[in-house]
Backbone as JSON, one array per atom type, in Angstrom:
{
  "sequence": "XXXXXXXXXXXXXXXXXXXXXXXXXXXXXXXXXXXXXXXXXXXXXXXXXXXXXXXXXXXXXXXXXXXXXXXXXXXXXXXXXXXXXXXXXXXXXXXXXXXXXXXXXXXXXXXXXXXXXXXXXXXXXXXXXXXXXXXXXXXXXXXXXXXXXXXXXXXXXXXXXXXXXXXXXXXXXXXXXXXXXXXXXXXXXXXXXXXXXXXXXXXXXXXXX",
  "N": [[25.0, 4.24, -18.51], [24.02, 1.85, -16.97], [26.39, 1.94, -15.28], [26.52, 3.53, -13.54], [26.69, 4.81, -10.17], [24.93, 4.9, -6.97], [25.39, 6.33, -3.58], [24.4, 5.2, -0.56], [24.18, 5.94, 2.28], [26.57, 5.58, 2.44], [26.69, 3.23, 0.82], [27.49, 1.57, -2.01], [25.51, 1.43, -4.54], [24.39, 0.02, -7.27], [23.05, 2.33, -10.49], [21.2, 1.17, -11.68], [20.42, -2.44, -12.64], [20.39, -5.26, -14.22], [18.42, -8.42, -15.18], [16.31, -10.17, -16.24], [15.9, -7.78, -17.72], [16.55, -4.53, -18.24], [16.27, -2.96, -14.63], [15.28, -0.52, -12.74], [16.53, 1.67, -10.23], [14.62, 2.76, -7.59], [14.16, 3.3, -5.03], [15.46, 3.68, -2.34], [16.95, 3.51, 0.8], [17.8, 2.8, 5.03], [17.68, 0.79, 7.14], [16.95, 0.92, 10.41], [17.76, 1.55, 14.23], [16.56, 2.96, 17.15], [19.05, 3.94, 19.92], [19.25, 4.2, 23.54], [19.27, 7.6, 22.61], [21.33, 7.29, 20.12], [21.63, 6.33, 16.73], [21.03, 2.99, 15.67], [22.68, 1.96, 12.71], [21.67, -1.18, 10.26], [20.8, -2.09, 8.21], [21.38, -1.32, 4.84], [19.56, -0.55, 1.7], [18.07, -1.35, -1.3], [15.98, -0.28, -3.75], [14.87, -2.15, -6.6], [13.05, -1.86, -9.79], [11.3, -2.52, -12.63], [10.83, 0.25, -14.78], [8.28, 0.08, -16.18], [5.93, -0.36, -14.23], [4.85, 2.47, -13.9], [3.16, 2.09, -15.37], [0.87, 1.08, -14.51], [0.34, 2.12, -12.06], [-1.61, 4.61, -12.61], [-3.85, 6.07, -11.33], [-2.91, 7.28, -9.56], [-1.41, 9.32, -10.01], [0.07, 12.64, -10.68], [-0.05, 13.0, -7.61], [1.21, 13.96, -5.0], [4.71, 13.02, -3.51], [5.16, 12.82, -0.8], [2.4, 12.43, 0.06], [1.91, 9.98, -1.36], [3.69, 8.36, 0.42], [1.96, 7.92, 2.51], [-0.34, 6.31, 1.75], [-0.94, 3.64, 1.59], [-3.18, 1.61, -0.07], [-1.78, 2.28, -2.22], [0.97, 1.05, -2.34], [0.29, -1.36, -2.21], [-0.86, -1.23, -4.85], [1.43, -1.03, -6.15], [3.4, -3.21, -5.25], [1.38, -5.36, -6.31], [1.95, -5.0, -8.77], [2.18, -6.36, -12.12], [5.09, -6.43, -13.09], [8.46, -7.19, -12.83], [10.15, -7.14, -9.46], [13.49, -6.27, -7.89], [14.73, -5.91, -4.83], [17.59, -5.33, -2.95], [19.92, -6.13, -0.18], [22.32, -4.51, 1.76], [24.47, -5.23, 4.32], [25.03, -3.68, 7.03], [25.23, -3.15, 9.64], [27.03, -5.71, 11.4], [25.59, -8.94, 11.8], [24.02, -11.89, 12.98], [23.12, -14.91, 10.78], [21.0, -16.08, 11.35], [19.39, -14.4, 13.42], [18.86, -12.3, 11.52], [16.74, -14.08, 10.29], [14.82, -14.73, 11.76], [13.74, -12.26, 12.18], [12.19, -11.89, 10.03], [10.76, -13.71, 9.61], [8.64, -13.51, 12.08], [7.9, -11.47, 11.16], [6.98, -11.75, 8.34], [5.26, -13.83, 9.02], [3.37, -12.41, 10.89], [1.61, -10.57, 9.47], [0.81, -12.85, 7.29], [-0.75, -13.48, 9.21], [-2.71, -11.77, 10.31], [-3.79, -11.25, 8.03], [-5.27, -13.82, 7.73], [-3.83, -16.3, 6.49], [-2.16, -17.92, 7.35], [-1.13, -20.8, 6.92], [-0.68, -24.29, 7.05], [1.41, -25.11, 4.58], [2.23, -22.42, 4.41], [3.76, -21.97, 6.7], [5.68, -23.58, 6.61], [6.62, -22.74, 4.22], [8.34, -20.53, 5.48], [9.78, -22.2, 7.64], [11.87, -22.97, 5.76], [13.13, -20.8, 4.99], [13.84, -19.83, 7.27], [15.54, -21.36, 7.74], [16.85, -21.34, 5.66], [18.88, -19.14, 6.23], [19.81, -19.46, 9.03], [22.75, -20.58, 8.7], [24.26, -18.6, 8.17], [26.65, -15.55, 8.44], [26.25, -12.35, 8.77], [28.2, -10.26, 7.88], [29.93, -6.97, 7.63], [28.74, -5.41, 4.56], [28.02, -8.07, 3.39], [25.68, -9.32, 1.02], [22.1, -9.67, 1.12], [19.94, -10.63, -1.32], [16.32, -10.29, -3.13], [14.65, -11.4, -6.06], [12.16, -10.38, -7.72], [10.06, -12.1, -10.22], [7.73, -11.82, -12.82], [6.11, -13.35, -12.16], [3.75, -13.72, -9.88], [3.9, -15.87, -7.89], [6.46, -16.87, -7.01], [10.06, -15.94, -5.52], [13.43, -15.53, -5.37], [15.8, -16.03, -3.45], [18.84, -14.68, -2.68], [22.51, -14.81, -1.05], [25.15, -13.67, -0.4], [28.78, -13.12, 0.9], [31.64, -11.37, 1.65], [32.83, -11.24, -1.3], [32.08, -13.85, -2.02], [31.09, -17.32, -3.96], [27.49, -17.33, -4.22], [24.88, -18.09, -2.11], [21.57, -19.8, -2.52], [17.94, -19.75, -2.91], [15.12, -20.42, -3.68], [11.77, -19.29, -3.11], [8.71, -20.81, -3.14], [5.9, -19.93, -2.58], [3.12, -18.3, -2.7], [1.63, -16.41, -1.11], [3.71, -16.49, 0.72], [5.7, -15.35, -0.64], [4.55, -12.6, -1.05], [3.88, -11.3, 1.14], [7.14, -11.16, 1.92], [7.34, -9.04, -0.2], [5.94, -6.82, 1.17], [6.95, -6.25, 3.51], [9.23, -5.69, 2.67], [8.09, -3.57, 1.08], [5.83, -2.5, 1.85], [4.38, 0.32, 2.13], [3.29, 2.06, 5.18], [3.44, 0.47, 6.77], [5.95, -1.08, 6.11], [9.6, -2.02, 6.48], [11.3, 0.16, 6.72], [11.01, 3.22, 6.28], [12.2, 5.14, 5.42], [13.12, 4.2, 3.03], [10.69, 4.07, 1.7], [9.69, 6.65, 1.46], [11.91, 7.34, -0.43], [11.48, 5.97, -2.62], [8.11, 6.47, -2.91], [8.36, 9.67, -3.81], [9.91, 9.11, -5.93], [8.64, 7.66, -7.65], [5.93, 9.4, -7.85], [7.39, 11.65, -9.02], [7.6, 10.37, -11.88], [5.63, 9.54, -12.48], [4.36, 12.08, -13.1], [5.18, 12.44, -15.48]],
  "CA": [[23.9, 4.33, -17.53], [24.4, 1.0, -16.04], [27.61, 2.11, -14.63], [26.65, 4.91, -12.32], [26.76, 4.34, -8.48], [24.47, 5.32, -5.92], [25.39, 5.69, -2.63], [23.24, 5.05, 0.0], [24.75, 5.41, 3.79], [27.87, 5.08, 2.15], [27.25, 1.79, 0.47], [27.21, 2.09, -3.57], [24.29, 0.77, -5.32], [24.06, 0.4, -9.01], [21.59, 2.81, -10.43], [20.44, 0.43, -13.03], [20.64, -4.21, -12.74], [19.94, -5.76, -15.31], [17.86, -9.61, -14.62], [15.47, -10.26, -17.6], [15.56, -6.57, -18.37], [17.24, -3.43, -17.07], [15.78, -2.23, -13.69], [15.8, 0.82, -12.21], [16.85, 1.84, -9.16], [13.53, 3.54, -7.86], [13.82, 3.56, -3.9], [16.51, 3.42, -1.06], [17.27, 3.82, 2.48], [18.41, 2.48, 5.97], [16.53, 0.25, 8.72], [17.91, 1.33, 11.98], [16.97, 1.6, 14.99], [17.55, 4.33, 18.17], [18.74, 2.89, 21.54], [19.49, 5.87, 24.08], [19.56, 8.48, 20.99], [21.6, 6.7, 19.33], [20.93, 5.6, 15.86], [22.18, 2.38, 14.81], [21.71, 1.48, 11.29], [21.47, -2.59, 10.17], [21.25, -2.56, 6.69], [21.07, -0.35, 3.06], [18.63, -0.88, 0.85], [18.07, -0.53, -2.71], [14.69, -1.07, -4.96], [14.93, -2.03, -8.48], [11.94, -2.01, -10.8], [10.76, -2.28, -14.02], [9.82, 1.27, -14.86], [6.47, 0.06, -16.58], [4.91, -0.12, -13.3], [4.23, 3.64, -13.76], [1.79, 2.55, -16.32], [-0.12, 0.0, -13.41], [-0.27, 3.41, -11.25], [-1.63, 5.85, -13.34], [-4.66, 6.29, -11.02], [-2.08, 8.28, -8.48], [-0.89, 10.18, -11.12], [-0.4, 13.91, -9.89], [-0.12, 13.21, -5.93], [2.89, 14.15, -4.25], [5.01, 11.65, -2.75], [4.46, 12.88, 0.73], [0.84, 11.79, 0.29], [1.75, 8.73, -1.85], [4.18, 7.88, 1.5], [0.74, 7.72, 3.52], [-1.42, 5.95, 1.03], [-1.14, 2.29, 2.16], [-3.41, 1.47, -1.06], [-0.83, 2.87, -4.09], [1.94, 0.65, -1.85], [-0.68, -2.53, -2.2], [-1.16, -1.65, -6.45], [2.98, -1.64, -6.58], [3.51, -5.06, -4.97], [0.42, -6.13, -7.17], [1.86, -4.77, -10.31], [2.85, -7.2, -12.76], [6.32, -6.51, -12.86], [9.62, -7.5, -12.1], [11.39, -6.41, -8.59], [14.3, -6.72, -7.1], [15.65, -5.64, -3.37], [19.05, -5.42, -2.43], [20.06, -5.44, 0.82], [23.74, -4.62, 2.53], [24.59, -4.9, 5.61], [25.88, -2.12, 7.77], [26.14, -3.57, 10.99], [26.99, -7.43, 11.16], [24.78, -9.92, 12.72], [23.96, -13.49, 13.01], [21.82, -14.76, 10.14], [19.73, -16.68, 12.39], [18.54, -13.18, 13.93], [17.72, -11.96, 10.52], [15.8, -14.71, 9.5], [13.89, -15.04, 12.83], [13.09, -11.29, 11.93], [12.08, -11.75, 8.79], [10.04, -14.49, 9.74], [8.09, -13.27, 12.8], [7.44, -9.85, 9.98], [5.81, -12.1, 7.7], [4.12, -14.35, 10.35], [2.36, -11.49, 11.71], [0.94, -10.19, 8.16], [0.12, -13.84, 6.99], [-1.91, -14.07, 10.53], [-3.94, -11.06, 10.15], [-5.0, -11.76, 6.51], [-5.66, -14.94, 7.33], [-3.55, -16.65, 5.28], [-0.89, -18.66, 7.42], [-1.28, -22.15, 7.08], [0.53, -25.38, 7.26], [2.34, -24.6, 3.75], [2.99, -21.13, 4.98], [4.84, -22.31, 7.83], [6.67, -25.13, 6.13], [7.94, -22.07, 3.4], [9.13, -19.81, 6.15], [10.76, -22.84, 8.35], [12.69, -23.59, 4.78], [13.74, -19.64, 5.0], [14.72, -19.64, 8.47], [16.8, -22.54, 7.89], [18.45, -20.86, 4.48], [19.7, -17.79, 6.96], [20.2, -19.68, 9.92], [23.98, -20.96, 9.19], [24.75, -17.87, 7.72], [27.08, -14.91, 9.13], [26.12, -11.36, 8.01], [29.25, -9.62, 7.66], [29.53, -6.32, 6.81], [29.05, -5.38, 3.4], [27.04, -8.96, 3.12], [24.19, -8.84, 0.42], [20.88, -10.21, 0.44], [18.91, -10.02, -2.75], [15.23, -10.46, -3.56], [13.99, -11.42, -6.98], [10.72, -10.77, -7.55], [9.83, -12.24, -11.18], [6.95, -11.22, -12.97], [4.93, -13.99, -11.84], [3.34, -13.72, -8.2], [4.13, -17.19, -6.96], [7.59, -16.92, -6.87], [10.83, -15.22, -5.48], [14.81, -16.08, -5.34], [16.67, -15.5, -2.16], [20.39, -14.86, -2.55], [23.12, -14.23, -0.22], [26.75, -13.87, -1.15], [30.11, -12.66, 1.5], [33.12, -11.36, 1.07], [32.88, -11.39, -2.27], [32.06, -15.31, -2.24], [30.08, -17.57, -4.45], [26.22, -17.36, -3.23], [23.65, -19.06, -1.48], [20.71, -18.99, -3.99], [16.97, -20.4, -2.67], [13.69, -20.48, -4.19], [10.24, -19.76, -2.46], [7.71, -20.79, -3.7], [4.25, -20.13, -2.05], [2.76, -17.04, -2.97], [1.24, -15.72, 0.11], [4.94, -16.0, 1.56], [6.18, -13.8, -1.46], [4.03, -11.36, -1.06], [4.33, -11.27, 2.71], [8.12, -10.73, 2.11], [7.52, -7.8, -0.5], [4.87, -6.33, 1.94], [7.68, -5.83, 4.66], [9.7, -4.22, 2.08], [7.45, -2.4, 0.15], [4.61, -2.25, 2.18], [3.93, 1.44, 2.81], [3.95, 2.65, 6.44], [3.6, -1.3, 7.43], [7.08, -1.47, 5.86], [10.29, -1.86, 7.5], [11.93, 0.93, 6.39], [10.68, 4.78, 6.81], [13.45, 6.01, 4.09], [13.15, 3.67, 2.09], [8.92, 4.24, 1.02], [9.4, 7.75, 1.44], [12.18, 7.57, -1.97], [9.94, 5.25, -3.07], [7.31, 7.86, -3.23], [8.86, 10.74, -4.37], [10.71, 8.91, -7.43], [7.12, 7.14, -8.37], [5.05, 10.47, -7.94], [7.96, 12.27, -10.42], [7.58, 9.34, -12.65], [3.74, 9.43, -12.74], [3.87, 13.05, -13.72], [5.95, 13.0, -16.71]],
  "C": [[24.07, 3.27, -16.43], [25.18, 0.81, -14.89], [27.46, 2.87, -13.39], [26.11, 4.09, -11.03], [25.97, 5.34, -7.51], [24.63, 5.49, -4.98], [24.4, 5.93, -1.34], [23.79, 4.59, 1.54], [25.73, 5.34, 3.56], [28.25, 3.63, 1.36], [26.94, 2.17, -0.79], [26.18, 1.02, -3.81], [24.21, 0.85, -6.87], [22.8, 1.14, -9.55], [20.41, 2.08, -11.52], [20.93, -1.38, -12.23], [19.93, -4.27, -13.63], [19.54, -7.54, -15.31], [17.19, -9.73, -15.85], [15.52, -9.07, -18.79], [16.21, -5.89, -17.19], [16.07, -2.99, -15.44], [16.24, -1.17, -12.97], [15.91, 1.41, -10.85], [15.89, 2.74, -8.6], [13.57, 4.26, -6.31], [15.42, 2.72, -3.05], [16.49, 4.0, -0.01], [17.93, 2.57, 3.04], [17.5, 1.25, 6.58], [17.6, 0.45, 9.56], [17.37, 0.96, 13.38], [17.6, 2.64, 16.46], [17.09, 3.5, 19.38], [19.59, 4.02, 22.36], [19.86, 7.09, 23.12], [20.68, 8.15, 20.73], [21.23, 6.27, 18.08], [21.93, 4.21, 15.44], [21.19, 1.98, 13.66], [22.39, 0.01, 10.96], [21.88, -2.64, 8.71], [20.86, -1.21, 5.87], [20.28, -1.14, 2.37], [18.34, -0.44, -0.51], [16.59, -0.97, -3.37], [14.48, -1.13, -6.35], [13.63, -2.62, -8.84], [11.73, -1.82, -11.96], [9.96, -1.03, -14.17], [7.98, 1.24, -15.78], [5.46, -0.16, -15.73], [3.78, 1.25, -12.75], [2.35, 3.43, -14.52], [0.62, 1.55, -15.45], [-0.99, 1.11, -12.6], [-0.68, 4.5, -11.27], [-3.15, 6.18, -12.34], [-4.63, 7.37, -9.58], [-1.76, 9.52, -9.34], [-0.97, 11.97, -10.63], [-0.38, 14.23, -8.33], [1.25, 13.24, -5.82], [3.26, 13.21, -3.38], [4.86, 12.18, -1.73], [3.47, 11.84, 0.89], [0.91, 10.75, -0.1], [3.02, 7.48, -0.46], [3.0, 7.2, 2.4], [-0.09, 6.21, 2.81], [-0.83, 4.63, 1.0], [-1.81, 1.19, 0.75], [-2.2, 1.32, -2.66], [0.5, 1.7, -3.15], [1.16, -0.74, -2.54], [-0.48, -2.77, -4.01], [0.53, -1.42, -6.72], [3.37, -2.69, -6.34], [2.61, -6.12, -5.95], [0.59, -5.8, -8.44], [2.76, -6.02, -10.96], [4.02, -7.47, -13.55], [7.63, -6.75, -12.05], [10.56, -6.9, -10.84], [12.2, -6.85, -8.27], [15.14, -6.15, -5.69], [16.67, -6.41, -3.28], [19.54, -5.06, -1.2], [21.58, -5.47, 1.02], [23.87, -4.21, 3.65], [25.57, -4.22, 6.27], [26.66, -2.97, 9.25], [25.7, -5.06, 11.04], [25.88, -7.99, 12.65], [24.84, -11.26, 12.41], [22.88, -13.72, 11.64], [20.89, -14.98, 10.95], [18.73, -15.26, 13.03], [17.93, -12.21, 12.85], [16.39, -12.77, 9.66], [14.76, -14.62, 10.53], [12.86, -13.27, 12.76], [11.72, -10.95, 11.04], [10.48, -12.82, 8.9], [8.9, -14.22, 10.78], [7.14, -12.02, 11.75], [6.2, -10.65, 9.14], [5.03, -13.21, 8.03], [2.73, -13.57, 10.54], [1.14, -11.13, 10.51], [0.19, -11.25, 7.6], [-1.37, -13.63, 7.93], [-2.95, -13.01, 10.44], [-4.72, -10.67, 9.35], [-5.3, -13.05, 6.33], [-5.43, -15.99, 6.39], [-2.44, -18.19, 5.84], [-1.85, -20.23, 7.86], [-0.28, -22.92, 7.1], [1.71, -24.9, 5.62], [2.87, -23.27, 3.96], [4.04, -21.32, 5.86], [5.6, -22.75, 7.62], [7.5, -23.7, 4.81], [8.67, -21.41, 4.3], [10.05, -20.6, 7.21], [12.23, -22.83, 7.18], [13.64, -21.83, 4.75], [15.01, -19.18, 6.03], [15.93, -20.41, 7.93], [17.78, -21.88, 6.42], [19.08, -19.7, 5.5], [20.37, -18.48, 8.0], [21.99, -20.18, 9.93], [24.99, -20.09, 8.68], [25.43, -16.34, 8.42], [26.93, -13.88, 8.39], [27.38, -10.41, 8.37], [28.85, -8.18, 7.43], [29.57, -6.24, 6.18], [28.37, -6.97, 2.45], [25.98, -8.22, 2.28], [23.37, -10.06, 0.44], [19.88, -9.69, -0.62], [17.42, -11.17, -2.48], [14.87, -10.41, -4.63], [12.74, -11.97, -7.53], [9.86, -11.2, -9.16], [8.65, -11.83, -11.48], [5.52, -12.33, -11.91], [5.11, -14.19, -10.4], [3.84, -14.55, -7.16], [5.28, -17.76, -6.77], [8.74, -15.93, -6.89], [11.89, -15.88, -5.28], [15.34, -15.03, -4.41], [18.12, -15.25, -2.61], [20.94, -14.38, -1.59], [24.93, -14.37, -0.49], [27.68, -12.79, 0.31], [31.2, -12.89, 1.45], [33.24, -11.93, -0.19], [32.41, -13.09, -3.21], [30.88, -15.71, -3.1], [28.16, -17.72, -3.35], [25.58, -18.19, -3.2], [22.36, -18.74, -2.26], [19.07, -20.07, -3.13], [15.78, -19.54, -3.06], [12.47, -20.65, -2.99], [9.15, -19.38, -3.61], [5.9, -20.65, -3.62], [4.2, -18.53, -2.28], [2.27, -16.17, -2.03], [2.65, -15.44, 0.9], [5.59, -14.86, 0.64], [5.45, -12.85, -1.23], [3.86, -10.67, 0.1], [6.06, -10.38, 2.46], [8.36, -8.76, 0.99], [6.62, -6.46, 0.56], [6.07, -5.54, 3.42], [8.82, -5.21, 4.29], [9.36, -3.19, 1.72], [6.31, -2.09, 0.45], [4.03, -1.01, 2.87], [4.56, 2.02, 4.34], [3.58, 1.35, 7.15], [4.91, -1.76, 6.94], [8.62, -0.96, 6.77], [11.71, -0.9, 7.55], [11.53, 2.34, 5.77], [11.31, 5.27, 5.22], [12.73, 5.82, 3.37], [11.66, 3.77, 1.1], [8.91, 5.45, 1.01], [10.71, 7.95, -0.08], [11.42, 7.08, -2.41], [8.8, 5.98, -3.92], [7.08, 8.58, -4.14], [9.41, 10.19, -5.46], [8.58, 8.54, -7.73], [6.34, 8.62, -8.37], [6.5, 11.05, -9.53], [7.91, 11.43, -11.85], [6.1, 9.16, -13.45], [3.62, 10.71, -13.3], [4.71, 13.71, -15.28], [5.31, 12.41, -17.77]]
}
């Protein structure tokens, strides 16, 4: 099981990781973006979860992912379930880190600011973020990972290229974790279309078995 390969844009994804416990590969896609129709695409994406989050969302149970794409709510009780995630990202088309962190950072800026949340420790975790991306070169085929442990108030950054040992950092403020799953996994406030619409559709087939 572990073994089998996903691919996703062309990049393989494991359909299973294994971190405390196996996770399951639940949701993938692209982020892109279209500049004279054009599409370019940035990165692949993968979402691993602990399938016992079905039993958090049993109050969807029966809706079709279409509708569970829309529903902004059922996105809110997956980030708030009390299991383990992990996002995987690879990058398609190379960039600077510095321009993904400044992304990344303005994303969960904005979200802090309109729940009222960003304060001086908010700022001081996402300067410590910027600054882990900033001396970093995203190659292609670069991964950044997200591990989201069970407990709320903490996630582990990694970043590894060309096969190299990785860059590994800890945040620790909880309003910034949940900011950063919010701009993955945050519905149609998330930064990736595809990626909440598998999402969805695996969790709705999941809920009705």
């Amino acid at each position: 099981m572990g073994s089998e390969v996903v691919m996703v844009d062309e990049v393989p994804f494991p359909s299973q990781i294994t971190t405390s416990k196996p996770l399951s590969l639940l949701g993938q896609g692209i982020t892109d973006i279209e500049i004279h129709f054009l599409q370019i695409k940035f990165t692949a994406i993968g979402v691993y979860i602990d399938t016992e989050v079905v039993g958090h969302l049993q109050q969807w149970k029966g809706k079709p992912g279409n509708q569970l794409a829309e529903d902004d709510d059922f996105f809110d009780a997956l980030i708030a379930a009390p299991v383990e995630k992990f996002i995987r990202v690879v990058v398609i088309k190379e960039i600077k880190g510095s321009q993904y962190g400044v992304q990344l950072e303005s994303a969960v800026r904005d979200r802090l600011a309109a729940d009222d949340k960003y304060e001086e420790e908010e700022e001081e975790a996402l300067e410590k973020i910027v600054e882990f991306f900033q001396s970093k070169y995203f190659k292609k085929d670069s991964v950044i990972t997200y591990h989201f442990p069970v407990s709320p108030a903490a996630a582990e950054i990694a970043f590894s290229t060309g096969g190299k040992e990785e860059a590994k950092m800890k945040v620790e403020n909880k309003n910034v974790v949940e900011m950063i799953k919010k701009w993955y996994l945050g519905g149609t406030r998330g930064v990736s279309a595809t990626t909440i619409s598998f999402l969805a559709n695996n969790l709705s087939a999941h809920l009705s078995k």
